[in-house]
N, C-alpha and C positions, 0 to 999 in steps of 0.2 A: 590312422587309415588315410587311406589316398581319394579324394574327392574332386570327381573327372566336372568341367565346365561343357557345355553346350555351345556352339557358335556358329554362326552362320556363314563363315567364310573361311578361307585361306588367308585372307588379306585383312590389313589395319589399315584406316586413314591415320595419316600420320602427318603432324604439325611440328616442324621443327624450328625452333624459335633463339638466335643467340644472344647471348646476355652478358653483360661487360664486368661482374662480379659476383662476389658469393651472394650478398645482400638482396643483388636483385634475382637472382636463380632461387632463393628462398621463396621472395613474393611472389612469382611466375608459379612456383610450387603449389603452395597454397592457393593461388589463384586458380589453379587446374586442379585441385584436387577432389572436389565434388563434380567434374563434369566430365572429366580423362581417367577411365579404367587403368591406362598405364603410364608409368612417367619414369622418365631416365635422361641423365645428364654427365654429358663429359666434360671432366675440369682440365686446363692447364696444370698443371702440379709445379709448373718450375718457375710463374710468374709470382713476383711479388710488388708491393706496393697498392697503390688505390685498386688495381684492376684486379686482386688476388683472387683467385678464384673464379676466373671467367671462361666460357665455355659455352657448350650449344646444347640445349635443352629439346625433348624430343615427349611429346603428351599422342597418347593415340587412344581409339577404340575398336575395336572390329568393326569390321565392315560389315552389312546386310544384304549384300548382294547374291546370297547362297551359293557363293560359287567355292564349294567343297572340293581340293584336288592336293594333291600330294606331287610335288616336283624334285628333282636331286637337282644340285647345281654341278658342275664340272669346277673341282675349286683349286688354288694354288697350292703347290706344296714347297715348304722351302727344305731344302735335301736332305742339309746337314749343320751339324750345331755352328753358328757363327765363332766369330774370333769375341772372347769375353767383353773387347774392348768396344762391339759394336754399338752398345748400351751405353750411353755416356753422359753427363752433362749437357754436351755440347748437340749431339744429336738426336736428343730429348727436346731440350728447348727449339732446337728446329722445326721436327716434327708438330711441335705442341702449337708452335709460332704458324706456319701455315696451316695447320686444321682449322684455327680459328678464325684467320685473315681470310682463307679459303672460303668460309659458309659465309653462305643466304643468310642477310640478316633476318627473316620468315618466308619460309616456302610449305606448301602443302602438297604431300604425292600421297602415294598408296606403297607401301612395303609385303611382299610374301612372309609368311610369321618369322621363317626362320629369318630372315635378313635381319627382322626387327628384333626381335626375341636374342639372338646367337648371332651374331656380326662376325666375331673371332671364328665359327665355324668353316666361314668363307677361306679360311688359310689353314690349311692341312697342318701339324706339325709346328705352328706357331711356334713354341715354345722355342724352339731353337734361337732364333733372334738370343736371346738373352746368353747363349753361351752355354759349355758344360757347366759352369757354377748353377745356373738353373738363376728363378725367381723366388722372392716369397710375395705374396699378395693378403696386403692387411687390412681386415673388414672387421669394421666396429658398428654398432647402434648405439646411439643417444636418444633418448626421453622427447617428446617433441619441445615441452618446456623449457630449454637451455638448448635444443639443438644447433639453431644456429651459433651460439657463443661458443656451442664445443667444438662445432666441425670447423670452426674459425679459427682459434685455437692450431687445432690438429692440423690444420692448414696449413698454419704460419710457420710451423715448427717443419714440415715438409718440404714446402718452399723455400726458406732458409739453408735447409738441408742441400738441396740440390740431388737428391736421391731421387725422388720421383722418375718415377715413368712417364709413358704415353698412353698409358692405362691408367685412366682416375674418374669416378663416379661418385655421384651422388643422388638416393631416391629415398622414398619416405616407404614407410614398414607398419604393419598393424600386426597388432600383437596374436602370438600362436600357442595355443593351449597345451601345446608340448611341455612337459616336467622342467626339463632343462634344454628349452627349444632358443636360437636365438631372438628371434622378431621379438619385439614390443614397440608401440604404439610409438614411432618416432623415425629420427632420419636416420640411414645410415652409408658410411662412406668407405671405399673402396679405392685399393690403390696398391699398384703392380710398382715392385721395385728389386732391380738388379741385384743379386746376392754380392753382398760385399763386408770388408771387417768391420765399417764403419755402422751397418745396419741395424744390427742388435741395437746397440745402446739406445737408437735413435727409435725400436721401435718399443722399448722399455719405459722412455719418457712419453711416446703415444697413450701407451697403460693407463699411466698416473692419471691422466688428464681424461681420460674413458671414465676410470674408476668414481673419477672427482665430480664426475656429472652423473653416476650413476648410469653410465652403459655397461657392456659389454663387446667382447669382440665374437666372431666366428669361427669356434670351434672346431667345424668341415674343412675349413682353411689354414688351419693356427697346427704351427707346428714347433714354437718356441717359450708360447706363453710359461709365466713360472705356475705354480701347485698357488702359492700365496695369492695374487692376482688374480686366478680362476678362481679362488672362494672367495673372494671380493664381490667380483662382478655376478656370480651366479648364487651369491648366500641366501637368496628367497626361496630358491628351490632344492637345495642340496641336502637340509633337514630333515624334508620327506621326501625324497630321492633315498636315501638313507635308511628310515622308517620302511619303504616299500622291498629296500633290500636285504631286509629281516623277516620280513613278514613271509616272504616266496623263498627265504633260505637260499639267498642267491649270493652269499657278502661275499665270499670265499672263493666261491664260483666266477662271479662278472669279474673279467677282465681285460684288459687292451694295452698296447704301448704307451698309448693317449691316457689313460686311467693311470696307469703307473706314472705314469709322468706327474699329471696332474694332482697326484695323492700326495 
């Protein structure tokens, strides 16, 4: 079921704080996590060395000023699909080099939901950027216990790669009472990358290193995972997921691309 929250505004204070690596976006994390209702962080993807993993962390909470209003913005549209090659190494690490050079090293404003909430909204059509080959966007959780060694890990192996985008996150997740839902109690990490031949393999080795810590990826998202690796990562709940689809005579019946695949 869907369970609506109450709020007294439109608007989030919002603290946006940047951080020079993975290690210390972790500490920042934890450190906001009992007093910041929300927390999001974007990473470099293409930096490696001491600084891996550095980026500008963003902790907010509603505001209480009651000020209730619904706005549209007038947003950009970009027309049509770029040229494949617009997505690149070179113009990743650009982009990724001034976002970071660019920020406040801490400043405090006020955001309207959607700006904070859906940033990408602001560009109509986004997607074109990346070309007709399109994107794939790969989102895993880790346990909080090994989180940081996994998303470190899955880091290094991105960053190495030079595949990353300018799309890359990381936020912490509490676990959802869904059967085969993805959240559990831990972090998890996000990261937009240019469809290319090189990609699979690269995000086949992401898997192992999921599995090895005991996460999972994002089903809503995943549109390559193998059948083996999905009962990996999901074996807690597949048993009676299974169980329930005997009981309601449904085995025959439920089906999807995704299910076939996965099977």
């Amino acid at each position: 079921y869907l369970q609506l929250k109450r709020i007294s505004s439109s608007y989030v204070d919002v603290e946006t704080i940047q951080f020079s690596n993975l290690e210390e976006l972790f500490s920042l994390q934890r450190e906001s996590m009992n007093s910041y209702e929300y927390l999001f962080s974007w990473l470099d993807s293409q930096n490696e060395g001491k600084s891996m993993g550095r980026g500008i962390l963003q902790r907010a909470n509603h505001c209480t000023n009651q000020n209730l209003q619904y706005k549209e913005k007038r947003r950009f549209s970009v027309p049509f699909n770029l040229p494949s090659y617009t997505v690149n190494r070179f113009s990743v690490a650009t982009f990724n080099y001034l976002n970071y050079a660019t920020a406040t090293k801490r400043r405090k404003s006020k955001l309207y939901l959607n700006d904070f909430f859906y940033p990408l909204d602001g560009i109509a059509n986004w997607y074109r950027i990346y070309g007709r080959k399109g994107f794939i966007e790969y989102q895993a959780v880790v346990p909080s216990d090994s989180a940081y060694e996994a998303i470190f890990e899955l880091l290094k192996k991105i960053t190495k790669s030079k595949l990353g985008s300018a799309i890359a996150a990381v936020k912490p997740l509490t676990k959802s009472d869904g059967l085969i839902s993805f959240p559990i109690d831990g972090f998890t990490l996000a990261v937009d990358f240019a469809y290319s031949e090189n990609l699979l393999p690269l995000l086949d080795q992401l898997d192992r290193i999921v599995i090895a810590n005991g996460g999972r990826v994002y089903l809503a998202k995943d549109a390559r995972l193998s059948g083996k690796s999905f009962k990996q990562m999901y074996s807690n709940s597949l048993e009676k997921w299974e169980l329930i689809r005997e009981k309601y005579q449904v085995k025959r019946n439920f089906t999807s691309a995704m299910f076939n695949r996965l099977q």
